[in-house]
Each structure stands twice: as structure tokens, then as C-alpha cells.
C-alpha positions in Angstrom: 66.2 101.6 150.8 69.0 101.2 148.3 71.0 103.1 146.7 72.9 104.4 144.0 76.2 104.3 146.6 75.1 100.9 148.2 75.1 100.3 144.5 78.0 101.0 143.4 79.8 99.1 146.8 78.6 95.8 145.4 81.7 93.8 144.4 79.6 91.8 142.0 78.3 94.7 140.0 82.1 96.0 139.9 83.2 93.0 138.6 81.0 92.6 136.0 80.9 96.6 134.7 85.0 96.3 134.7 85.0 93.2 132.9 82.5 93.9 130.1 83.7 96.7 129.4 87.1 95.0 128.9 85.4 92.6 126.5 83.6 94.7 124.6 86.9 96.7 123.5 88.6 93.5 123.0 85.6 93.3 120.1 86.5 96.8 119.0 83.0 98.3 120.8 83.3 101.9 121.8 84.0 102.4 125.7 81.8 101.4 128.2 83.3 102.3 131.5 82.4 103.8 134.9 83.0 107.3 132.6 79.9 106.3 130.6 77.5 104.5 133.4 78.4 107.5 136.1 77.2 110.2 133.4 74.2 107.6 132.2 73.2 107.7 135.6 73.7 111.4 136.1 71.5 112.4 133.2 68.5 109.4 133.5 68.4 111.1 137.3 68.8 114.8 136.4 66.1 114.2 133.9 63.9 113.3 136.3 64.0 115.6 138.9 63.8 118.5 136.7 60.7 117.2 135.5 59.6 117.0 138.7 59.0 113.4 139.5 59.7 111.8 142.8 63.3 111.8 144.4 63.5 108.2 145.0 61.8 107.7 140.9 65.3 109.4 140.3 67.4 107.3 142.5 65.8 104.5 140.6 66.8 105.8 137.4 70.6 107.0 138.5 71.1 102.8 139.5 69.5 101.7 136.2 71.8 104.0 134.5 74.5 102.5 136.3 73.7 99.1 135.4 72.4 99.3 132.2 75.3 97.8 130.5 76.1 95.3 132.7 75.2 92.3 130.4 77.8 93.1 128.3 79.9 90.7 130.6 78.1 87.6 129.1 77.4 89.4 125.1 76.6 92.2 123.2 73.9 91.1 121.8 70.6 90.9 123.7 73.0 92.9 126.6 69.9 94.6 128.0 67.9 91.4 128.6 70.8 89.6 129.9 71.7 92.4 132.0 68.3 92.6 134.0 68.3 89.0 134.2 71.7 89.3 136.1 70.8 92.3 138.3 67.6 90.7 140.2 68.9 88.6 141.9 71.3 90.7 143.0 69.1 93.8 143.8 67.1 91.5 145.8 69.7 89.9 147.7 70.7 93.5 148.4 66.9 94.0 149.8 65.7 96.1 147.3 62.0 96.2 146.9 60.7 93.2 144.8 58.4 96.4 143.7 61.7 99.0 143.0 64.0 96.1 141.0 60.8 95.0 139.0 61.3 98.7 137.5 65.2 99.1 137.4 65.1 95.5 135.7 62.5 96.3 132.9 64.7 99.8 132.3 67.6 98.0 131.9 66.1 95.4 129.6 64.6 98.1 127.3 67.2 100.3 127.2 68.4 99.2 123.6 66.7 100.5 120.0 66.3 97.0 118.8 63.9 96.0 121.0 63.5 98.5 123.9 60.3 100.4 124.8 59.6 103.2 127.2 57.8 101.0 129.8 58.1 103.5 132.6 59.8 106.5 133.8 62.3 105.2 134.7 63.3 103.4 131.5 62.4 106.5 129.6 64.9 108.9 131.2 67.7 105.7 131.3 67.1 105.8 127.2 67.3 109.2 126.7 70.4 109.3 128.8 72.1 106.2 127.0 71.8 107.9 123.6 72.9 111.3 124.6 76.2 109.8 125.3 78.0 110.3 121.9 81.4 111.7 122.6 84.7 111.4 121.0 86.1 110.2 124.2 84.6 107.0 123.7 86.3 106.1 120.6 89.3 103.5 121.7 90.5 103.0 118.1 93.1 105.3 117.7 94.2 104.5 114.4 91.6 106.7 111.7 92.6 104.9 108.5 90.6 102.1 110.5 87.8 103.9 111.9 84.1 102.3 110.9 81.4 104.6 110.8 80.4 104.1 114.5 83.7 105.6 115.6 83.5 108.3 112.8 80.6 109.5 114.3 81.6 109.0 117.5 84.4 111.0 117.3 82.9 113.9 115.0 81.1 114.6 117.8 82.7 117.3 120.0 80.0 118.1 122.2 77.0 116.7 123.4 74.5 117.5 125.8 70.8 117.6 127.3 68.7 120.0 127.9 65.3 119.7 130.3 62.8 122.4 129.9 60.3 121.5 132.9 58.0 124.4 131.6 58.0 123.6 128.0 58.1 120.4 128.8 60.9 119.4 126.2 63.6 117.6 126.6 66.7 118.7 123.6 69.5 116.6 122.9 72.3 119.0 121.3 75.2 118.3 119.7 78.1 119.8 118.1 79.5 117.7 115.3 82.3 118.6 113.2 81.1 117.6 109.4 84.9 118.1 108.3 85.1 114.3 110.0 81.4 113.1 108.8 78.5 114.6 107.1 75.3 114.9 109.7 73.6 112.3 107.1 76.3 110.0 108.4 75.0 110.3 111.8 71.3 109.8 110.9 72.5 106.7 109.3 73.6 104.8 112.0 71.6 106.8 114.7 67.6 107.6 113.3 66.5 104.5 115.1 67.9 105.7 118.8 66.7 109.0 117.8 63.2 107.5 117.2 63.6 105.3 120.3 64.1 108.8 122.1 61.2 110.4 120.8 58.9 107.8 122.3 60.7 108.2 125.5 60.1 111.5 125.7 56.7 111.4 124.9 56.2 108.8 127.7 57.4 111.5 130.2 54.8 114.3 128.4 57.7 115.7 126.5 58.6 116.9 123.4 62.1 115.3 122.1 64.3 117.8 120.0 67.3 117.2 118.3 70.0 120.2 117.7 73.0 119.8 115.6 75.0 122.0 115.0 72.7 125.1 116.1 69.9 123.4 114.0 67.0 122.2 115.1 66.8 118.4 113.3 63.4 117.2 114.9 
């Protein structure tokens, strides 16, 4: 079976994570690095193995996390769709399961707020992961006089993190944002819609989705 290492290995997949990366911070887009698909894939995995699903459901989800973003070599917009369009044939050339790359392909797909839906496990841990990832590390703007509100909020945010209660059966996304940078209304702004999005994920894997900032309990 593949996996995330075979994965990972492929020179075409490299390519294309290193180079749309590069091209989205030659558009001024926050980073989208191995940094961000290595922890994308960390989380959509952790998430569901804690919840108890199968291992290889979670292998699954660690390589969609990984190549979520991948479409971003050909645009930003419509990235998810173009993404899973690029990543069958290569999962299948790599002898994955027509059955396995059917699911990392619709994850990928629907990863995104605009248009993206929990269709399975798999894509409901790879969303949940994607949004958690809001970290002033990803900012590449250095210059603050010239900050839009995407890297405001970006970089108010000083921690971030997710937290699986398997008994409970929530899953918390918590942050720590410093409101001397942005107001938490500034985040709702430009984030209620992935925040929504991750509701629906969460309640596709039987879970409650809560949302801490700032030692407050949001939703």
C-alpha cells in the first residue's frame, strides 16, 4: 500500500509543493511550505486515530494533508479541484488503490470553504487540520505598515492548537491571539466561514467543534 513516505519520495509531488509555494508568495499569499503540509498532515492523521478510526483511514488522511495544496502550482483559485485533478494520476501510477485515491482526491478537492464539503473522513479531519494552521510564522510580509488583514490575523496569532477529546467526542481548536495586533472580531471577519466549514467537519466525524480564543469558549 502507499504511503505517506512513498509519498513524499515522489519527485513530481516535490516539484510541484516547492514551486507553488514559490508562486503563491510571489502573489503575496501567506506560506505554504513542507512546514505547513508536514503539520496539515500531522494533525488530519492525529485526528483520526484519536478518534479511533482505522490506521490506514489515517495514513489516508496524513497524504491528503500533504497534498492538499498542491494545485497551487497551476492557481489559487479553484487550487483544491485542480489539485485532486493532478494527484490521480499520479496516485495511481504510484499503484494506489483506485478505491484509496478516489478518497484522498475528493479530500483534497473539498478542502477549501468556498466550495468544500465534509464528504468523508478523511476530508473532514484534512479540513479541520487546514484551518487550525493560523500562525504567525506564516506571514512572509515583513513590512507591517503593509500588512492586509489576512497577515494581521495571521500574525496576531501566537498560538494555535487542536485538541481531540475521543470521550467527549469534541474536537477544540484554541488559539491565543494577541488583540494589541487585531481585535478577535477581526478574525471572525475573515475566518467565520472556515470556522463554519469546521463545524460541519466535525460533525461528520460525530463531534462537537469548539472554538477557544483567548481562554474563551467562542462556539
Amino acid at each position: 500500500m502507499v504511503t505517506l513516505e512513498d509519498v513524499k519520495k515522489n519527485p513530481i509531488i516535490d516539484s510541484f509543493i516547492r514551486k507553488g509555494n514559490e508562486y503563491l508568495g510571489a502573489m503575496g499569499f501567506t506560506e505554504h511550505s513542507y512546514r505547513h503540509v508536514n503539520l496539515v498532515s500531522s494533525i488530519a492523521k492525529n485526528i483520526l486515530l484519536k478518534l479511533d478510526y482505522k490506521q490506514r483511514e489515517a495514513e489516508l488522511a496524513a497524504i491528503a494533508g500533504y497534498l492538499h495544496d498542491i494545485g497551487n502550482v497551476v492557481s489559487r483559485n479553484d487550487h483544491g479541484i485542480s489539485g485532486a485533478t493532478i494527484c490521480c494520476p499520479i496516485l495511481l501510477q504510484m499503484n494506489m488503490h483506485p478505491d484509496e485515491v478516489a478518497t484522498v482526491i475528493s479530500a483534497i478537492a473539498n478542502h477549501e470553504e468556498q466550495y468544500g464539503q465534509p464528504v468523508n473522513t478523511v476530508a473532514a479531519a484534512l479540513i479541520m487540520a487546514d484551518k487550525s494552521d493560523v500562525h504567525r510564522s506564516r506571514v512572509r510580509n515583513q513590512d507591517f505598515a503593509t500588512f492586509d488583514i489576512h497577515d494581521r490575523v495571521n500574525y496576531a496569532v501566537e498560538h494555535s492548537f487542536v485538541w481531540v477529546d475521543e470521550k467527549k467526542r469534541t474536537i477544540t481548536m484554541e488559539l491565543e491571539i494577541n488583540t494589541e495586533i487585531v481585535p478577535v472580531m477581526e478574525y471572525f471577519e475573515i475566518f467565520l466561514t472556515r470556522m463554519m466549514l469546521c463545524r460541519r467537519a466535525a460533525v461528520f466525524l460525530n463531534c462537537t467543534f469548539e472554538l477557544v480564543i483567548n481562554g474563551a469558549r467562542l462556539l
